[in-house]
C-alpha positions in Angstrom: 0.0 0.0 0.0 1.4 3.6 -1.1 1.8 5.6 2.2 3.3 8.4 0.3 1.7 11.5 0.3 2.5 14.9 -2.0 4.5 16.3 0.5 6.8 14.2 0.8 6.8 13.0 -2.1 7.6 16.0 -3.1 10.1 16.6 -0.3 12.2 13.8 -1.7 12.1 14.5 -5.1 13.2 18.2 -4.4 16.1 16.8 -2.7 17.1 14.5 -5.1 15.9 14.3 -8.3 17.5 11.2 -10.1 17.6 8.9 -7.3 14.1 8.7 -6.8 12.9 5.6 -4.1 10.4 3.1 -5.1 8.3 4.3 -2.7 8.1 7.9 -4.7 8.0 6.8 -8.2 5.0 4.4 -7.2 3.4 7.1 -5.4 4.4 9.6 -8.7 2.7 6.7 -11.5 -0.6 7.5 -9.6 -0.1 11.1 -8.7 -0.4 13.4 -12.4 0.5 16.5 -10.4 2.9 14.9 -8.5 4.4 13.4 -12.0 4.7 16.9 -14.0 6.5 18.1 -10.4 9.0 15.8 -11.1 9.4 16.1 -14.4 9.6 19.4 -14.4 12.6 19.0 -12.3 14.7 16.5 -13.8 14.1 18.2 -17.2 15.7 21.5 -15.3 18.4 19.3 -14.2 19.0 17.9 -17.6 19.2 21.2 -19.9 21.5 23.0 -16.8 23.7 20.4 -17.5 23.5 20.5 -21.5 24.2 24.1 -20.5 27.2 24.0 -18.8 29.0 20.9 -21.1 31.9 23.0 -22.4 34.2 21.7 -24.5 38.1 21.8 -23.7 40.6 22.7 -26.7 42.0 19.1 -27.4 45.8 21.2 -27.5 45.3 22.9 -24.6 47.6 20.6 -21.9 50.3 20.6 -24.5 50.1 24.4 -24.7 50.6 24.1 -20.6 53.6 22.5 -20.4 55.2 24.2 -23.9 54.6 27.4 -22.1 56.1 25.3 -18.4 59.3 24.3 -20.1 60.1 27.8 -21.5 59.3 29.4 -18.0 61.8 26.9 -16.4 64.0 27.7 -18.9 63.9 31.7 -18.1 64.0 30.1 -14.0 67.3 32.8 -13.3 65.1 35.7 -14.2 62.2 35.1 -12.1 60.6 38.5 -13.2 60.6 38.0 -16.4 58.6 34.5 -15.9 56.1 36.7 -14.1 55.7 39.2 -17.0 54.8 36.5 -19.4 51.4 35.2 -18.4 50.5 31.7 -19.9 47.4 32.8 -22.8 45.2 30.1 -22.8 41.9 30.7 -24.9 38.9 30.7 -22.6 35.4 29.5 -24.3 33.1 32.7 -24.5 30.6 33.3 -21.8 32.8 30.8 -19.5 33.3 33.6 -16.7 29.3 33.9 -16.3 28.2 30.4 -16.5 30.4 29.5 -13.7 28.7 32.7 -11.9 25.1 31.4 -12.9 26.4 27.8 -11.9 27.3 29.0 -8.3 24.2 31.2 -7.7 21.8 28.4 -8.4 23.8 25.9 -6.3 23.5 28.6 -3.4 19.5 29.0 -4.5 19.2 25.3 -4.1 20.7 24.8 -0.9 18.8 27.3 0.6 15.5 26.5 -1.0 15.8 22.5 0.1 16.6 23.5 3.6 13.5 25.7 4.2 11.5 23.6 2.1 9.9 21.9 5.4 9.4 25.2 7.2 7.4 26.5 4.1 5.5 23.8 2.8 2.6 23.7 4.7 1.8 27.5 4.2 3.2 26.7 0.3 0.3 23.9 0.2 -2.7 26.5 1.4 -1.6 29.1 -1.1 -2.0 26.9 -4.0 -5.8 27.1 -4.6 -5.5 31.2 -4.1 -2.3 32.1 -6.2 -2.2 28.8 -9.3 -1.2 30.9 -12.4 -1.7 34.8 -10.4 0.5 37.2 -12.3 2.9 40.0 -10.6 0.5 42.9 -10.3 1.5 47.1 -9.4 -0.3 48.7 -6.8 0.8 52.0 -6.9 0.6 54.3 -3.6 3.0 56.9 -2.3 6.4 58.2 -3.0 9.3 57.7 0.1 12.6 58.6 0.2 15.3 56.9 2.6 13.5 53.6 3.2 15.5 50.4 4.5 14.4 48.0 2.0 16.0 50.5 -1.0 19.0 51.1 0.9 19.5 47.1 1.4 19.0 46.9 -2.3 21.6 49.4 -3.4 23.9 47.8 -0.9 23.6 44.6 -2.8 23.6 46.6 -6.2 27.1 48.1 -5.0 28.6 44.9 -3.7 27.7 42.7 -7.4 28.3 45.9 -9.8 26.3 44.7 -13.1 28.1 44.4 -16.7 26.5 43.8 -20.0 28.3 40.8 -21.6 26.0 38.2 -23.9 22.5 37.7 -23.2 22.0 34.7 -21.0 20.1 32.4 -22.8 16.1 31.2 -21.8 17.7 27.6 -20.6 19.7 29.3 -17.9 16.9 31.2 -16.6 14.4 29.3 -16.2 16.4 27.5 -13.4 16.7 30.7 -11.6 13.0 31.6 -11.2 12.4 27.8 -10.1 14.7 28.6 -7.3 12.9 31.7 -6.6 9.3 30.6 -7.5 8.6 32.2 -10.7 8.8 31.1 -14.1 8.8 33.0 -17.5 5.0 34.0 -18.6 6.6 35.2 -22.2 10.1 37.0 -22.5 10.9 40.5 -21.5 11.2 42.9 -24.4 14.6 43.5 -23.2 17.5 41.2 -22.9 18.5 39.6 -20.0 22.3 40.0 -19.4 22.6 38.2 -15.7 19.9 36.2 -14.0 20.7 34.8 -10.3 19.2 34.1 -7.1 20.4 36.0 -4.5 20.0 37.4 -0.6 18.6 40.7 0.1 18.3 41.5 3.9 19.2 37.8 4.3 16.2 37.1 2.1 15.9 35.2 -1.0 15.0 37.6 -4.4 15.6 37.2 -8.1 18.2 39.6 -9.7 18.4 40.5 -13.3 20.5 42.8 -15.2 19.1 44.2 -18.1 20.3 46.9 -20.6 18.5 50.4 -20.7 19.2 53.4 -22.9 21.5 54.7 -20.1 23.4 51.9 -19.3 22.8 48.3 -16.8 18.7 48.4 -14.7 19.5 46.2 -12.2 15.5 44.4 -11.4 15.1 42.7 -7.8 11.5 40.4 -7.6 12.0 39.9 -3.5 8.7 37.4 -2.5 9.4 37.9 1.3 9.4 41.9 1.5 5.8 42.7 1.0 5.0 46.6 0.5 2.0 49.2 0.9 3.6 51.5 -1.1 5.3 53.0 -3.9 8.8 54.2 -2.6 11.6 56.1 -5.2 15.4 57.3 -3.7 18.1 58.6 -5.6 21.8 58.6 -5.4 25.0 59.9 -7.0 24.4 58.6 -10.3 21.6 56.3 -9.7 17.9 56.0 -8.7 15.7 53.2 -7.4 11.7 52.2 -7.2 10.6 49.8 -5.0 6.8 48.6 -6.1 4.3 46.5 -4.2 3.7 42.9 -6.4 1.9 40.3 -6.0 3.3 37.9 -2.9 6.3 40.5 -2.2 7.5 43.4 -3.9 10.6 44.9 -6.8 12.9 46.9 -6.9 14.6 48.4 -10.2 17.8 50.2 -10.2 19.6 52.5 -13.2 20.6 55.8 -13.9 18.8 58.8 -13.3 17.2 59.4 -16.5 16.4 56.2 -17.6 13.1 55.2 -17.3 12.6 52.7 -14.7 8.8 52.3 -14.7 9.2 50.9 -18.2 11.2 48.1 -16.5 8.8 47.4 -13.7 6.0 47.1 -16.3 8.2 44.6 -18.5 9.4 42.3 -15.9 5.7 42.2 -14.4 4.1 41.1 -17.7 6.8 38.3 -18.3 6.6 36.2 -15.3 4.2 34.7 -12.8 4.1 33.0 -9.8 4.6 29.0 -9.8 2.9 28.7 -6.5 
């Protein structure tokens, strides 16, 4: 007899995708829900590792130790071995996979170890929030709130570059981790997409490109807001908007419009809850 239930089947699959106990997959052949969970999840696992398959140059160890014998050739001048820095060609986009990589490992900890404390709550909300979409309420305007501050903290301790665009397959693991998912794209590119800790709380971050330069957009589910709240900055200015389950924040230069962003991000995804 199957004395598996959702939650923990779901507990256990969450955990551990692939190694899935007989206990589970019985429980998962009678379960549709309970099936496209877990197939939602290894499919995740399957195209972030498709993702981050990159190919090493076939020459590149003999290009090593080429470049090791002629260093401890030049051994008397150990200055000189210094000034000549081994080039090794590095496969584009390398530097911000391993970023993305790291962030979702972080994401995944964190979001199996609360996983208990929130399921219970997560299993009320289902029948209120299945398919709800980020909504603005807008209220008033505040300067020198806490919850702006901690975001240009964060925004000052990861300063945002436009590389590539990250492609859709390494998002979509992000706002799994998070507890989103992608409605339709955003009208403009997505150049970084992590989970990350704002006031020691988890939020999506995405860097996108605006006509002044990097928006920096923050979805944070556990800081619910009343109100509309705007600061400003030496070269930058923020919004902070109620959504939907929590609020976001969006970050740029002072003359770029950030409203636009708000209204871009919040058409393009939805809660998975």
């Amino acid at each position: 007899m199957n004395t598996i239930n959702c939650l923990e089947a779901r507990r256990q699959i969450t955990t551990d995708p692939v190694r899935i106990a007989d206990a589970v997959r019985e429980h998962l052949y009678g379960c549709p829900s309970c099936g496209a969970y877990a197939r939602s999840l290894v499919s995740s696992e399957e195209q972030l590792r498709r993702a981050l398959e990159i190919p090493v140059p076939e020459t590149l160890g003999a290009r090593i130790r080429v470049r090791q014998t002629m260093d401890d050739a030049r051994a008397s001048d150990f200055e000189s071995a210094l000034a000549a820095p081994i080039e090794v060609p590095v496969p584009e986009g390398l530097a911000q996979r391993i970023l993305d990589r790291t962030a979702l490992e972080r994401a995944r900890t964190r979001k199996r170890r609360k996983f208990l404390q929130f399921s219970m709550a997560a299993s009320i909300a289902v029948a209120v929030a299945v398919g709800s979409n980020l909504t603005l309420r807008p209220d008033v305007s505040l300067n020198e709130e806490p919850l702006l501050s901690a975001v240009m903290a964060h925004n000052r301790y990861h300063a945002p570059t436009l590389g590539h665009p990250v492609p859709p397959e390494l998002i979509t693991p992000v706002l799994h981790m998070v507890g989103l998912e992608m409605k339709r794209p955003t009208r403009r590119a997505i150049y970084s997409a992590t989970a990350c800790d704002v006031r020691d709380k988890q939020a999506l971050h995405l860097v996108m490109s605006g006509a002044q330069g990097p928006v920096n957009v923050y979805v944070m589910p556990d800081e619910p807001m009343e109100r509309v709240i705007t600061g400003q900055g030496e070269g930058w200015h923020g919004l902070v908007v109620p959504v939907r389950h929590g609020s976001m924040a969006v970050v740029g230069h002072p003359k770029e419009d950030l409203q636009t962003f708000a209204r871009d991000v919040r058409g393009s995804l939805r809660w998975r809850l």
